[in-house]
N, C-alpha and C positions, 0 to 999 in steps of 0.2 A: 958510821957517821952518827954524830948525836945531833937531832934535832928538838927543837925547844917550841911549844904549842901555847895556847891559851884554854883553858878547860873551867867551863862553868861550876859551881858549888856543888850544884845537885848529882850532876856528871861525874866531878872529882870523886865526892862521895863514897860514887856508885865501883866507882874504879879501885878508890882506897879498899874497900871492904874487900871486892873482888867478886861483887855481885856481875860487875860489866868487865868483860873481858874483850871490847871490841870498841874499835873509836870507826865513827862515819865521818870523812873530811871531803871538801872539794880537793880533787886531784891536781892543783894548782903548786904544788912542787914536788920533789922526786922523794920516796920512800922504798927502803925494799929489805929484806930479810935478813935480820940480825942486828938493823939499825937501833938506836936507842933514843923510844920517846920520850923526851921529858914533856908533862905535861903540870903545865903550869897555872896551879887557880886564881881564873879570873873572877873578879866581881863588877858583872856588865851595871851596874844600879852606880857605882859608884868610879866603876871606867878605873880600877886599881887591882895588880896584884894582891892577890895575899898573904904572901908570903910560904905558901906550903905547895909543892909541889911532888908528883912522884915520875918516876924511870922504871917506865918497860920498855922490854924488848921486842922488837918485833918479829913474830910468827910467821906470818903472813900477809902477805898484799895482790887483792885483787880491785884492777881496777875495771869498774863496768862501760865504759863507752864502746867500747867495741864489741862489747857481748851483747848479741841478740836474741836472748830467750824467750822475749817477751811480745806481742805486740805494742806500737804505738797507741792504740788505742786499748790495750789494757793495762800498760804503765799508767796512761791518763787516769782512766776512769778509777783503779785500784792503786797506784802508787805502788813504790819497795817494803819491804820490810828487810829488817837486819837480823839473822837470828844468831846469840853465840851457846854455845854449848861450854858446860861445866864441867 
């Protein structure tokens, strides 16, 4: 399936280059491996495409709501972090 996303400047960027190998989204619709992200720059300042977008594929998807590794109270107090490897 190809799905089409919105992805900020700085984000795109980072993806273009190949520094960011990893997107954090709300789990609010379906993804799963070998799908094809298109990820589309957005420019939130002016609420407009830009015209440049890229297509990856996806690796992997993990979704966190039902993983419990953490407590509540240490999600709170320290929050997630995302880490990708190169």
């Amino acid at each position: 399936m190809t799905i089409e996303k919105k992805i900020w400047p700085e984000y795109f960027e980072k993806v273009l280059s190949g520094e960011k190998k990893f997107e954090l989204r709300l789990a609010d619709w379906q993804c799963q491996t070998g799908d094809i992200l298109v990820l589309r720059e957005w420019e939130p300042k002016t609420k407009n495409y830009t015209g440049r977008q890229i297509e990856k594929e996806v690796g992997y998807v993990l979704k966190t709501k039902d993983v419990n590794l953490f407590s509540e109270e240490d999600v709170e107090k320290y929050g997630y972090q995302i880490i990708g490897f190169k």
